[in-house]
C-alpha positions as CSV (number, residue, x, y, z in Angstrom):
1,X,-23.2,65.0,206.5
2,X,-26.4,64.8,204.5
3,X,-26.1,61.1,203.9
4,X,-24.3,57.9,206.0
5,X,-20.9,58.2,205.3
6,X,-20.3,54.3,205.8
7,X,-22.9,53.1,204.1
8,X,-22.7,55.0,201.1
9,X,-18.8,54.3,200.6
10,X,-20.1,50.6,200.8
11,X,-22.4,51.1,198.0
12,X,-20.0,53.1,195.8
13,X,-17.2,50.5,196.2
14,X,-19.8,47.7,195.2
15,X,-20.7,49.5,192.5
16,X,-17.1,50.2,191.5
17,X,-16.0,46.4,191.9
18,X,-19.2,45.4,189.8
19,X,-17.9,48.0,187.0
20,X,-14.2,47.8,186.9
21,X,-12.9,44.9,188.8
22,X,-15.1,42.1,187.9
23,X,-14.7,40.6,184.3
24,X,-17.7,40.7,182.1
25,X,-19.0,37.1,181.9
26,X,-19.1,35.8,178.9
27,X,-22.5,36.4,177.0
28,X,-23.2,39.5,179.0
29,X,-22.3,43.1,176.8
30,X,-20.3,45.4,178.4
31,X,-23.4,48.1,179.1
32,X,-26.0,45.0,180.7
33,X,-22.7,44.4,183.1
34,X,-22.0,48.8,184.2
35,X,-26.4,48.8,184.3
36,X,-25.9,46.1,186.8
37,X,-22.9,47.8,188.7
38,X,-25.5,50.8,189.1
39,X,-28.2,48.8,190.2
40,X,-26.6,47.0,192.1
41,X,-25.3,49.9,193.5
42,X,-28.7,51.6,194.1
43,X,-30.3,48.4,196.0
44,X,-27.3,48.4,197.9
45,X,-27.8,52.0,199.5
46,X,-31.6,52.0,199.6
47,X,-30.9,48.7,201.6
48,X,-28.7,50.3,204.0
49,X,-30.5,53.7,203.8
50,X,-28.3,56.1,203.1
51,X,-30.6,58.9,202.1
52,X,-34.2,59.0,201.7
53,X,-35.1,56.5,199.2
54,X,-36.1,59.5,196.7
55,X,-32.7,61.2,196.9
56,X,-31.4,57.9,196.1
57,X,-33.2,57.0,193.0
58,X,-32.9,60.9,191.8
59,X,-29.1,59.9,191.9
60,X,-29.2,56.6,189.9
61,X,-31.4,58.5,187.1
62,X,-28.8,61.0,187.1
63,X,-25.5,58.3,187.0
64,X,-27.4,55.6,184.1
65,X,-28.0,59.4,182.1
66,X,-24.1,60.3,182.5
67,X,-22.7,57.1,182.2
68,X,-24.7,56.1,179.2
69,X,-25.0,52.6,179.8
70,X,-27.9,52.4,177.6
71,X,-27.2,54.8,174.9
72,X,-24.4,56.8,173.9
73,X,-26.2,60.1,172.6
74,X,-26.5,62.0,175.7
75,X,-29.8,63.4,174.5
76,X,-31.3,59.9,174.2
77,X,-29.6,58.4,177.2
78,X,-31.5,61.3,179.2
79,X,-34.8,60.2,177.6
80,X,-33.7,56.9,178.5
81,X,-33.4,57.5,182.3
82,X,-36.9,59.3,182.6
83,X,-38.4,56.8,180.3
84,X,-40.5,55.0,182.8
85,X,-42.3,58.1,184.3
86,X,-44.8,58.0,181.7
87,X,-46.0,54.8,183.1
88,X,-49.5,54.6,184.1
89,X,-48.7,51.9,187.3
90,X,-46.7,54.5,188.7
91,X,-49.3,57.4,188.5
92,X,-52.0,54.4,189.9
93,X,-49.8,54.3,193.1
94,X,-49.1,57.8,193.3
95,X,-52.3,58.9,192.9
96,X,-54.3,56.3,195.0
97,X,-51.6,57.4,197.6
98,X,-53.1,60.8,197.5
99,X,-56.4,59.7,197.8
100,X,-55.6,57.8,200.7
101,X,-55.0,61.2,202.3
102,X,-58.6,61.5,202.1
103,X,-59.1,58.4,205.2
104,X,-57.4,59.8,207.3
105,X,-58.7,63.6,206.9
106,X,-61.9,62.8,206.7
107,X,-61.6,60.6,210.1
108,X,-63.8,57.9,207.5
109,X,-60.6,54.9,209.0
110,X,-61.3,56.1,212.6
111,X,-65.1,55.5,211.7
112,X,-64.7,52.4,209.9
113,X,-62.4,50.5,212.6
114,X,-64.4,52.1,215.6
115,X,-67.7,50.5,213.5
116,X,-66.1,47.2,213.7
117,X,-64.8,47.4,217.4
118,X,-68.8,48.8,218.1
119,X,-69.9,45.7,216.8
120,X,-67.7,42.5,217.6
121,X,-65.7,44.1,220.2
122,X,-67.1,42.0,223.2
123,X,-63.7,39.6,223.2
124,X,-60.3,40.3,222.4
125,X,-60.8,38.0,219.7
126,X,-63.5,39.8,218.5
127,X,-61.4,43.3,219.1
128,X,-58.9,41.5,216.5
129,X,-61.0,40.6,213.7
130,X,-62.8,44.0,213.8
131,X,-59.0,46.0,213.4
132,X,-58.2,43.0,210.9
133,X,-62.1,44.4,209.1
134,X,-60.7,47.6,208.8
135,X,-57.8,47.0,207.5
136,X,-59.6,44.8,204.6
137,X,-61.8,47.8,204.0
138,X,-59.6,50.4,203.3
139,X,-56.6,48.1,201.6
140,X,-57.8,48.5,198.1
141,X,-57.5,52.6,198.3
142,X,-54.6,53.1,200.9
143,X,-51.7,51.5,198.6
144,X,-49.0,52.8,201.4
145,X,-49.4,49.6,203.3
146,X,-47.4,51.7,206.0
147,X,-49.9,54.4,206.4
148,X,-52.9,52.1,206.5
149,X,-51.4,49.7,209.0
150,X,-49.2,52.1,210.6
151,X,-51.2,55.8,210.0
152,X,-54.8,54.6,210.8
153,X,-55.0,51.1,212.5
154,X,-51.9,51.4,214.7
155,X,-53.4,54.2,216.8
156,X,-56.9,52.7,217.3
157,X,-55.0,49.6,218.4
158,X,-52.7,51.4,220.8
159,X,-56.3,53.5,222.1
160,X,-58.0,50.4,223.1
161,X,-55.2,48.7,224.6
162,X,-54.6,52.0,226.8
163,X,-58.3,51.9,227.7
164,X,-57.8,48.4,229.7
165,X,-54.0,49.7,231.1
166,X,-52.0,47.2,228.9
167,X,-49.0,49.2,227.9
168,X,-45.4,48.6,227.8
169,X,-44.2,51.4,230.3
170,X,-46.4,49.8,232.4
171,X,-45.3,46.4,232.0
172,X,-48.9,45.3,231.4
173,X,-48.4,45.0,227.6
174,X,-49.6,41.3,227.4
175,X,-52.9,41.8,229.1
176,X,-54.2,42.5,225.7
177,X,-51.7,45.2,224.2
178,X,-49.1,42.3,222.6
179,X,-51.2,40.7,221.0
180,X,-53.6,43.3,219.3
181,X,-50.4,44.6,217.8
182,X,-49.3,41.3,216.6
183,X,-52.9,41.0,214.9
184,X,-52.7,44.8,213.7
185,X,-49.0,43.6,212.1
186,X,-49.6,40.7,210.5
187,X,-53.4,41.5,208.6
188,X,-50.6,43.9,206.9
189,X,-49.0,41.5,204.5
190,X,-52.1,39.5,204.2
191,X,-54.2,42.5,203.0
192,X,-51.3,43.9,201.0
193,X,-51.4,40.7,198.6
194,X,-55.1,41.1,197.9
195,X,-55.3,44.0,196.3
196,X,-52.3,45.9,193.5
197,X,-53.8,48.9,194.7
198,X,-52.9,47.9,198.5
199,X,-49.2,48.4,198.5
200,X,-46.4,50.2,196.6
201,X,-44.5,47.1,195.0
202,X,-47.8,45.6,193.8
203,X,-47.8,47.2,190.5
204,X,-44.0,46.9,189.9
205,X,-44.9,43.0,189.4
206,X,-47.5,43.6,187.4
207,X,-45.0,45.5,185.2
208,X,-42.4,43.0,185.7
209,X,-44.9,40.3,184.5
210,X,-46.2,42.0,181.9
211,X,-42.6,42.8,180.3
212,X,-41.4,39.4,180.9
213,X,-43.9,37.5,179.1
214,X,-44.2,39.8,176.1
215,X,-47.2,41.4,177.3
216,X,-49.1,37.9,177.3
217,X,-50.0,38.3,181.0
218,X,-51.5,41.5,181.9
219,X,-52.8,41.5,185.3
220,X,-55.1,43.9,186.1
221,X,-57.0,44.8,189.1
222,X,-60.0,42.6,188.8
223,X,-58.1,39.9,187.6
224,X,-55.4,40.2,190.6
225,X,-58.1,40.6,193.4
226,X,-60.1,38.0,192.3
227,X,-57.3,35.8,192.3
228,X,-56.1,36.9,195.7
229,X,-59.4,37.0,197.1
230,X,-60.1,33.2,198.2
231,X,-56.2,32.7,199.7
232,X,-56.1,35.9,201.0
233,X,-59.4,35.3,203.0
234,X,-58.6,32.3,204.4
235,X,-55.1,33.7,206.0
236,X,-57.2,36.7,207.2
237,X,-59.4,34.0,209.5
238,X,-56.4,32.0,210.4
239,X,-54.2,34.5,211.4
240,X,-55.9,36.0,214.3
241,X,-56.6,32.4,215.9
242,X,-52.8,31.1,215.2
243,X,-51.7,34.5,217.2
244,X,-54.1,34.1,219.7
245,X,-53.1,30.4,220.5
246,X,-49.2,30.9,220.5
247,X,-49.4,34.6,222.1
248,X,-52.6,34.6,224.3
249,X,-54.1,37.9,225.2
250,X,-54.4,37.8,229.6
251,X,-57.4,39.5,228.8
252,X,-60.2,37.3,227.1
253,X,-63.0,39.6,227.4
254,X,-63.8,42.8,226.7
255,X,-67.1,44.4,227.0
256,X,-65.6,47.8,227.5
257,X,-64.2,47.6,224.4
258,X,-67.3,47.9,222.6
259,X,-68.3,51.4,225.0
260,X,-64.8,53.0,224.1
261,X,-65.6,52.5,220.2
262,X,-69.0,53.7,221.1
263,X,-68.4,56.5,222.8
264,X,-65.5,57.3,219.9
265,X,-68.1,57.2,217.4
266,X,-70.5,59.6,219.4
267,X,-67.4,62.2,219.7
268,X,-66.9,61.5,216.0
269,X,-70.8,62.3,215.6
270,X,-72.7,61.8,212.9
271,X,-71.3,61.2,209.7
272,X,-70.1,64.3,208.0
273,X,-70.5,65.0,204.2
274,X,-66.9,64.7,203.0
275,X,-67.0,61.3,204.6
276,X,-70.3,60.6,202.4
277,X,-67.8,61.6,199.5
278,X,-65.0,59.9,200.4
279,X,-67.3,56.9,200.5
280,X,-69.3,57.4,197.6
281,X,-65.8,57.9,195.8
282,X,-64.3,54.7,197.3
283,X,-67.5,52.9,195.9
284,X,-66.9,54.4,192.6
285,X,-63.5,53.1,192.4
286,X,-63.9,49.8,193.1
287,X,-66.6,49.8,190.7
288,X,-64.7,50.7,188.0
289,X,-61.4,48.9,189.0
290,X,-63.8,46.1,189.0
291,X,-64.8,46.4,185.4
292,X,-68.3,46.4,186.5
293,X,-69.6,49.1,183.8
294,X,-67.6,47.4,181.1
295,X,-69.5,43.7,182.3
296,X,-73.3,45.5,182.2
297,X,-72.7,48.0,179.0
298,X,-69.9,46.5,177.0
299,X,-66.2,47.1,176.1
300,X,-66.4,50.9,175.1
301,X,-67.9,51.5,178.8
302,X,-64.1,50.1,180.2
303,X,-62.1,52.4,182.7
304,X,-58.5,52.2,183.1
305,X,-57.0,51.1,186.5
306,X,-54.7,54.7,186.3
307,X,-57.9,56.6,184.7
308,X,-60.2,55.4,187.6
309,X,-57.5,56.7,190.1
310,X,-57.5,60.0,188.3
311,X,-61.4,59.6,188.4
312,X,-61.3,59.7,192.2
313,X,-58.7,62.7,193.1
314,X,-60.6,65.1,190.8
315,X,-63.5,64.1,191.9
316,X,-62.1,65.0,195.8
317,X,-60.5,67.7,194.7
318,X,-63.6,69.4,193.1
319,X,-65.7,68.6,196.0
320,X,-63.3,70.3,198.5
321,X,-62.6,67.1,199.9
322,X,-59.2,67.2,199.3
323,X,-57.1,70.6,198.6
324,X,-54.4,70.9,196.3
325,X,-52.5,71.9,199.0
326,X,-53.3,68.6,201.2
327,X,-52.2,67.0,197.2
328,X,-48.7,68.8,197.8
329,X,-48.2,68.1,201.2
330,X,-48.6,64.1,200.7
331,X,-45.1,63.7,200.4
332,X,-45.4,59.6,200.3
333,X,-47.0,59.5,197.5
334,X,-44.4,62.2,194.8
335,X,-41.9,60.1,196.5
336,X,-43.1,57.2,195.9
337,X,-43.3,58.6,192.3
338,X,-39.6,59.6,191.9
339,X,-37.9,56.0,193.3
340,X,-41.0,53.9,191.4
341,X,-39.9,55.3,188.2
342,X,-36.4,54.9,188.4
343,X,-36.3,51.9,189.8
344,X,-38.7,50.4,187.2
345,X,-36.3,52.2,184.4
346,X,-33.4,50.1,186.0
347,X,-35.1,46.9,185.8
348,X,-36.2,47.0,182.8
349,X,-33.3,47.8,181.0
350,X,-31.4,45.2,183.2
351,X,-34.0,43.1,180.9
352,X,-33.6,45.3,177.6
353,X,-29.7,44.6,177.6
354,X,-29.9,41.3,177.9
355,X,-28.6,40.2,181.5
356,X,-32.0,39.2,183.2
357,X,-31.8,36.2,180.4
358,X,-28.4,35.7,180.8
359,X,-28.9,35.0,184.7
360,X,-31.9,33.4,184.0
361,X,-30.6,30.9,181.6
362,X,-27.3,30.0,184.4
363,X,-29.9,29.7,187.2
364,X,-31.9,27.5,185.0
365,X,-29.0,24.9,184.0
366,X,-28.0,24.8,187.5
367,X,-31.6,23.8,188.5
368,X,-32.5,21.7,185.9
369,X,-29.3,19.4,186.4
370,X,-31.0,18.9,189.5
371,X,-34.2,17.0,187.8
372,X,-36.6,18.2,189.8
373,X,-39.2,19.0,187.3
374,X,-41.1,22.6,187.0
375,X,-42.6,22.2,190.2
376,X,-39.6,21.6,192.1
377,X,-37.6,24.1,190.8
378,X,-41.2,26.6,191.5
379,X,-40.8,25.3,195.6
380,X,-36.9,26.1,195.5
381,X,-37.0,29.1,194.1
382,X,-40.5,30.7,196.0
383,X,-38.9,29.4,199.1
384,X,-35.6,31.1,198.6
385,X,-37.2,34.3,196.6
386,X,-39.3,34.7,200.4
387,X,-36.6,34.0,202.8
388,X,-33.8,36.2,201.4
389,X,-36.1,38.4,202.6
390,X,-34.1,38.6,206.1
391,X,-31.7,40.5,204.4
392,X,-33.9,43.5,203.3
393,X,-35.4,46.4,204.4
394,X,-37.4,47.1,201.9
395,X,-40.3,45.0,200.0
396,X,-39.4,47.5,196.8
397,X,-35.9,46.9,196.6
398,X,-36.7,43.0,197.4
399,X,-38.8,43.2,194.3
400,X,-36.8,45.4,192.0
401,X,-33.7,42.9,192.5
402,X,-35.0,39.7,192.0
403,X,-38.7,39.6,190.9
404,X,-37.3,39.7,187.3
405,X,-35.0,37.3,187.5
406,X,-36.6,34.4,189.5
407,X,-39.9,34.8,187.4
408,X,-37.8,34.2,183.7
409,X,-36.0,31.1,185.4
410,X,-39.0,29.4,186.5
411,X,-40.8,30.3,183.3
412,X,-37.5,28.9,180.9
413,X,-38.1,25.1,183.6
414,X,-41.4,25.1,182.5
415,X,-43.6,27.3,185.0
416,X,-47.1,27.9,183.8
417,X,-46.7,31.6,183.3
418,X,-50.1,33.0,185.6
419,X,-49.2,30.5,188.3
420,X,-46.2,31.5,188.8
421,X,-46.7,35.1,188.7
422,X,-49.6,34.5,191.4
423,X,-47.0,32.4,193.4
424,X,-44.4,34.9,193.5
425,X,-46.5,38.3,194.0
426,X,-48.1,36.1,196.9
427,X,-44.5,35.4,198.3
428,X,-43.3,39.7,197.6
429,X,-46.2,40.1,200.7
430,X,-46.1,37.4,202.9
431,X,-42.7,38.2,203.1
432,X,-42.8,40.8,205.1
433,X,-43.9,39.2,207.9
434,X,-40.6,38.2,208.9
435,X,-38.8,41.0,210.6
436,X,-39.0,43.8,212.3
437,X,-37.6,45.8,209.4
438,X,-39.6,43.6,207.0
439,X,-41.6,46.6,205.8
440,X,-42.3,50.6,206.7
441,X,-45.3,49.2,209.4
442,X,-43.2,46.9,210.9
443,X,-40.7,49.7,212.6
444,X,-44.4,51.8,213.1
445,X,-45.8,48.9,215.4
446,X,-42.4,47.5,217.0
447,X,-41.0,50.9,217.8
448,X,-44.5,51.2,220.2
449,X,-42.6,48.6,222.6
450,X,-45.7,46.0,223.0
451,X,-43.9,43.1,221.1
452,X,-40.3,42.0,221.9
453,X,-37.8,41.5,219.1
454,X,-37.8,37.7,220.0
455,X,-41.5,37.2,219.8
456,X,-41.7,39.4,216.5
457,X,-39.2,37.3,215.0
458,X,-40.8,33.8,216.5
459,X,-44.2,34.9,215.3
460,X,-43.3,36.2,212.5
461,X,-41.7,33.0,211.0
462,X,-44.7,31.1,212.1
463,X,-46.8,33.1,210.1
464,X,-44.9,32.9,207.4
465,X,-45.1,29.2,207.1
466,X,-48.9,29.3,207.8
467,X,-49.4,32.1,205.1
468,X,-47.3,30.2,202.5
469,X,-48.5,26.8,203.4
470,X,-52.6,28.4,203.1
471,X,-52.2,31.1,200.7
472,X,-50.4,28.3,197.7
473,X,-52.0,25.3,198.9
474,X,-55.5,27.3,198.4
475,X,-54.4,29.3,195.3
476,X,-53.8,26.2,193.8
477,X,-57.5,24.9,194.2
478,X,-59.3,28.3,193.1
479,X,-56.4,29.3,190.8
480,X,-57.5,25.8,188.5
481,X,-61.0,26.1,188.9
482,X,-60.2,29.8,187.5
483,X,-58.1,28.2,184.6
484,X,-55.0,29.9,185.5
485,X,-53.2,27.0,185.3
């Protein structure tokens, strides 16, 4: 069969209950309730993979056009259902993805992690901050957190731990191996949250945001990495030394490690022209995602964040950096394209009919009869919006369930509005620390046998706490000095 027989009769039958089964609450119309059976539906077999997560969203498009749960012309139901593909966020993802191709063609991720290991490579400790370096550099163009941490890190990890005979086969993995790939791992999340551009679900909370506060917040890059920048930092610096005391590399020094980058950068030679490009381009982007031109020459100099993506593929693309061929074969990033818009379409008609208030407004009494004030009610809720995380595989489908709803309850309590979006997008990444299914790197690094599922699940909620506990208890300094709150 093309798809999992088991799992996809699960998510039909849910569906099916939702529509037919289970009375429509009172306050909630008849087509928010069926949207909700669908969506419900869809989250359900993403969750328990029943087809390529693509496939899957091509489906729900096709079921909220022929059901016409949000309008009963068939014509304008159709529009309806492709509504959200004109949305710039999800051409920013999809394009950056495809300039993300250029990193790894070019070799300039090999060059930039090997840089790093060349340099502070003469500990293990050192070897750790230089992979965690890399993966800093290149978060803000490589938006498929799984091909940065997984695609170009990952390997250089697995290289250097090889180099000093520290692999699983041979039984040698916690010479230096385990915990490299704990580091690699868990600079994921960290990096993921500093950047919208660093990972897929990034701009679905902007959008989420955005819609729920009637366009009052508007996060855009600048604003969101500035934010980010201060908590993110500080969790970059802990991380490796909270890893290094619970999980101790055997091996505390490692002067070879420096040669093997070395010698990797003289195979690499010297540094080739469309690696000059792909630099000068990267440069360019972060320029104008940072407003710069707008700050020195005025408003009518402004880029948009989607424009300044578009900026930097043509710009490949004429320079015979990138192909339109190597365009077509990124697969990640047209997929990422189909399920973004469909499941941004779903959620924001969950919101247009009516039933994201509705839930909302129950989740609020039940709350507030508890009298714990807005900030209460911010802990409960960030605390349980992070740990139901267990039960995902997927950030996306995390996000697309219960961003929407969490965010309107804590705003209707009282929640200062950019606080709390900060809070939760904060929470959407360090929540993938958790598992070993948390996110598409996590089954990259586990599946290369260094880390046992015990210790990735130990470390994992460790990090989570020390993440959470540095990445708020910060925010909440530099977020006030910035007036967010």
């Amino acid at each position: 069969m093309p798809f999992k027989p088991i799992p996809a009769a699960i998510a039909i039958l849910v569906g099916l209950i939702i529509w037919f089964i289970i009375p429509v609450p009172t306050g909630v119309t008849p087509e928010a309730w069926h949207m909700l059976a669908l969506f419900i539906a869809t989250i359900v077999a993403i969750i328990g993979k029943v087809l390529p997560i693509g496939a899957i969203a091509i489906i729900a498009v096709t079921l909220v056009a022929v059901t016409g749960v949000t309008n009963e012309s068939p014509q304008a139901a159709i529009s309806d259902a492709l509504s959200s593909y004109s949305s710039p966020l999800i051409w920013l993802i999809g394009i950056a993805v495809m300039i993300s191709r250029g990193l790894i063609k070019t070799g300039l991720g090999r060059r930039i992690a090997y840089y790093f290991i060349s340099i502070f490579g003469k500990k293990t400790i050192g070897v750790a901050y230089s992979l965690t370096a890399a993966e800093l550099m290149i978060a803000p163009i490589t938006p498929s957190n799984t091909a940065r941490g997984g695609g170009i890190i990952h390997p250089i990890m697995k290289s250097i731990a090889q180099s000093f005979h520290s692999t699983p086969e041979e039984g040698t993995q916690k010479k230096i191996g385990r915990y490299l790939a704990m580091v690699n791992y868990h600079a994921n999340p960290i990096t993921s949250g500093m950047f919208i551009t660093a990972t897929a679900p990034n701009p679905l909370v902007v959008d989420l945001v955005n819609k729920a506060t009637g366009s009052e917040i508007q996060l855009s890059w600048t604003t969101w990495a500035v934010a980010m920048f201060i908590p993110g930092m500080l969790c970059l610096i802990l991380m490796p030394l909270v890893i290094y005391l619970i999980y101790p590399p055997e091996v505390k020094v490692t002067p070879d490690a420096k040669n093997f980058a070395k010698d990797n950068l003289a195979e690499m030679g010297h540094v080739s022209r469309h690696e000059k490009i792909m630099l000068g381009v990267f440069a360019l982007m972060l320029l104008l995602w940072a407003n710069i031109p707008e700050l020195i020459f005025g408003e009518s100099f402004g880029v948009d964040a989607t424009t300044t993506a578009f900026i930097g593929l043509t710009t490949l693309i004429l320079t015979g950096v990138l192909t339109w061929e190597d365009v077509l074969k990124e697969k990640s990033a047209w997929d990422t394209i189909i399920w973004f818009g469909a499941l941004i379409m779903m959620a924001s008609y969950l919101n247009k009919l009516g039933l994201v208030g509705w839930f909302s407004s129950n989740i609020e009494h039940m709350i507030g009869m508890t009298g714990v004030g807005w900030m209460g009610a911010v802990a409960i809720l960030t605390l349980v919006y992070l740990y139901i995380h267990y039960f995902f595989a997927s950030t996306t489908a995390h996000i697309t369930a219960l961003f929407a709803a969490f965010y309107a309850v804590g705003l209707s309590l009282g929640a200062p509005p950019m606080l709390y979006a900060l809070i939760l997008a904060a929470a959407g990444n360090i929540m993938m620390t958790l598992t070993h299914y948390a996110t598409g790197t996590a089954p990259v690094i586990f599946n290369s046998g260094y880390v046992t599922l015990g210790e990735w699940w130990s470390i994992g909620a460790i990090m989570s706490v020390v993440n959470l506990v540095v990445w708020i208890g910060a925010g909440l300094i530099w977020w006030k000095l910035l007036g967010y709150y």
